[in-house]
N, C-alpha and C positions, 0 to 999 in steps of 0.2 A: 399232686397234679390233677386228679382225679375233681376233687374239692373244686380246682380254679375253673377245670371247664364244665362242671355243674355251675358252676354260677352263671359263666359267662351265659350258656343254654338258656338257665331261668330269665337273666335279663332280657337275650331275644327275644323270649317268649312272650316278655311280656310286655314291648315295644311292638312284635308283632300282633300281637293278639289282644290290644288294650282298647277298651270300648266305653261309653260311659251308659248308665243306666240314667233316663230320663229323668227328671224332679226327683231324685234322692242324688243325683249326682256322685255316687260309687262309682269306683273304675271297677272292670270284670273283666275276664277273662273268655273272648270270641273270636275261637278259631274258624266259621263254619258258615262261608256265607249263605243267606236267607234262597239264593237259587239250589242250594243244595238242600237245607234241611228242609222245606217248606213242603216239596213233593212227597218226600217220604210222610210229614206230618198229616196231611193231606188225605194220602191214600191209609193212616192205620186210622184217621177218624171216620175214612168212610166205610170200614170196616165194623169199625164198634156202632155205626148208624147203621147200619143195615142188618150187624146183629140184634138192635134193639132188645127190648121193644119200647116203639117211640108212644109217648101217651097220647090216647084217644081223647083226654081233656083239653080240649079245644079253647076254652078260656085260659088254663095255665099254660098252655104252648106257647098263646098268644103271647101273654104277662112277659114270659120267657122270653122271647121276640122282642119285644117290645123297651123292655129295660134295656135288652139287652145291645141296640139299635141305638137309646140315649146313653148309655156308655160308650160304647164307638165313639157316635158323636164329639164325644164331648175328647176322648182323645185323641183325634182328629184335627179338634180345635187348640189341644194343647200344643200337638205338634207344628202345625201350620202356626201359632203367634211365635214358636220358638224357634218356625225355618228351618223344622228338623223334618219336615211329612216325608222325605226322600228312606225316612228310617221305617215307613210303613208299607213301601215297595214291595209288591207279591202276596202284601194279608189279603185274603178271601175272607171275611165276613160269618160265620154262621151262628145260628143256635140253636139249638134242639133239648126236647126234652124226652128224657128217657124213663119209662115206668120200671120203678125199682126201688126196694125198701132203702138200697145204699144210701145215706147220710151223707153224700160227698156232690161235687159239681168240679169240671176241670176245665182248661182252658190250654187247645195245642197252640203249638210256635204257626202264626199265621192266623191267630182269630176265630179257629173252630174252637164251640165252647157247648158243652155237655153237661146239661143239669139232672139228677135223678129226682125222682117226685119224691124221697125217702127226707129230703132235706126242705120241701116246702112248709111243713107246719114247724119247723124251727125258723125260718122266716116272716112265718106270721103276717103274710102280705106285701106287697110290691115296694116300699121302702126296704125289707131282710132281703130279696132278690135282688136288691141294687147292692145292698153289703158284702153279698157272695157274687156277682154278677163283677164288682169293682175289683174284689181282689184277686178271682181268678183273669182276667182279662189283665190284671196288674201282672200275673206273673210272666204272660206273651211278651209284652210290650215291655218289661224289664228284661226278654230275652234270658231267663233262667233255665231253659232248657238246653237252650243252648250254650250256657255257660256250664250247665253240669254234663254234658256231652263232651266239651270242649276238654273238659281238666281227665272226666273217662278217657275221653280217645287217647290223650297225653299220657296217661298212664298205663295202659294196655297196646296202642297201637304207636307211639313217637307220635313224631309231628304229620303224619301221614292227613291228609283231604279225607273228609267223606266217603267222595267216592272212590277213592283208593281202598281205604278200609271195608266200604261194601263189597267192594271188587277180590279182596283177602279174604274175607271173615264175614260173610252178610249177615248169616244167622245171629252171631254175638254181637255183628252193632247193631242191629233192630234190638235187642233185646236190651244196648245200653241204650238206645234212644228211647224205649218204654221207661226205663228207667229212669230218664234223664227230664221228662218232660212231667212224669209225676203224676199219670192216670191210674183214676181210681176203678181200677177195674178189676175184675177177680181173679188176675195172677202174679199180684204179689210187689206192686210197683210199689217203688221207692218212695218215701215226702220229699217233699224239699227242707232243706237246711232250716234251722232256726233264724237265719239272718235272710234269709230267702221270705220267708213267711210275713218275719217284721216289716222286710222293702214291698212287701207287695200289700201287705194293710195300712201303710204309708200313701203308698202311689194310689190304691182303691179310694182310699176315703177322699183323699181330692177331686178323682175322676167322678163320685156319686155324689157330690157334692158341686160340680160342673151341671150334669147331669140334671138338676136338679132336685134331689134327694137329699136329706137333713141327715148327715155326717153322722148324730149324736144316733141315730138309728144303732150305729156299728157296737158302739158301747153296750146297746139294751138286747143286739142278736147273740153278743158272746158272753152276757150274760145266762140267755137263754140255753147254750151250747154248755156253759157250766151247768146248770141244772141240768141238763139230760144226761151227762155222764155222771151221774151221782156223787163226785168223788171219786170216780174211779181210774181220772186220767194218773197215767206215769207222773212221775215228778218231774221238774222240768229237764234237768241235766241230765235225764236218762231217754228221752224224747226229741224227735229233731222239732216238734212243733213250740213254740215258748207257751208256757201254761197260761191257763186262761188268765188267771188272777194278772199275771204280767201283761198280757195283748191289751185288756182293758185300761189296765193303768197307762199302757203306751198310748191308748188309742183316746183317751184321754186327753193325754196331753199335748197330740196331735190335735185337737177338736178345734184350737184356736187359728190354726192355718188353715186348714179346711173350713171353717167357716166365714174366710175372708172369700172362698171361691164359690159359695152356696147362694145361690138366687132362685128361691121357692117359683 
């Protein structure tokens, strides 16, 4: 008995809650409309901006700016030929760059996008900031934050709204939604999935490649990202990131459809 109305649950769930991710065209899992999670997203990025510190290098803020403005763009233009822009409803825009050794750059649910200077000499110049520029904005706009919050709240809270669960338990779902969105910041946040990672170096390299940015850049940045970790990344099955040896070979072979969308 038990068994049948588990099922039947999961099937609602996932009739209710079924969404598609843009240009990979995966179904996921979206309990959480964008008037609910966006405010909260909102208010923890203006938290970590105002923690800073934001960098006084006036030209890489720019750069930062700037890429960051021809990605929009260009998914803007994806979603407008596709008659989907109704699905970017409430993004606000930003970018900032943060003075910090961190090696990392993220992207909240709504288009705030956070790069630390620790990862600009592995980009090697404003083609590598469209690299990381395209796939963290890849993972907003594939709503992955909102699909790892969606399956959290399901499994800690039932089928309970946002703000229901704010309204229970605030403390634990701020702290699934730091979780959930995958900031790189220093307490302790979660990655995203390996299949998370893969859809979003997918959907990137098309968006930088809209943009106008040479796709084949992404191959020679995680090349670059191998060399810095000496060998010393996990292996892949033990890591939610897929190894680099794999990203490349994927990205790869993605080069051929991203480069039908690439006008220098």
């Amino acid at each position: 008995m038990f068994r049948k109305q588990y099922l039947v649950w999961v099937i609602t769930l996932f009739f209710v809650g079924c969404s598609t991710v843009p240009i990979t065209g995966r179904k996921q899992l979206k309990l959480i409309s964008n008037n609910e999670l966006l405010p909260l997203s909102f208010g923890q990025y203006k938290e970590v901006i105002e923690a800073g510190p934001l960098s006084t290098n006036q030209e890489q803020a720019e750069m930062i700016r700037r890429v960051g403005n021809k990605i929009k763009s260009a998914a803007e233009k994806y979603y407008a030929d596709h008659h989907i822009s109704s699905k970017l409803s409430g993004y606000q825009w930003e970018f900032n760059l943060i003075e910090s050794e961190q090696v990392n750059a993220w992207c909240m649910p709504g288009g705030k996008v956070a790069f630390y200077t620790g990862i600009l000499p592995i980009c090697a110049g404003e083609n590598g900031v469209a690299v990381v520029m395209g796939h963290e904005v890849a993972h907003a706009l594939a709503n992955h934050g909102n699909e790892r919050m969606s399956q959290g709240m399901v499994a800690q809270f039932g089928m309970n709204s946002l703000g229901a669960a704010l309204g229970e338990n605030p403390s634990q779902t701020k702290v699934l939604f730091q979780q959930a969105v995958g900031m790189g910041t220093q307490v302790g946040m979660l990655k995203f999935s390996r299949g998370n990672e893969s859809e979003s170096d997918h959907i990137g390299l098309i968006l930088m490649a809209m943009a106008g940015y040479d796709p084949s850049e992404a191959v020679e940045f995680w090349k670059r990202m191998d060399a810095l970790s000496g060998g010393k990344q996990p292996m892949e099955f033990l890591s939610t990131h897929p190894s680099h040896d794999t990203r490349v070979a994927d990205l790869k072979a993605l080069l051929p459809e991203a480069m039908k969308h690439y006008k220098p």
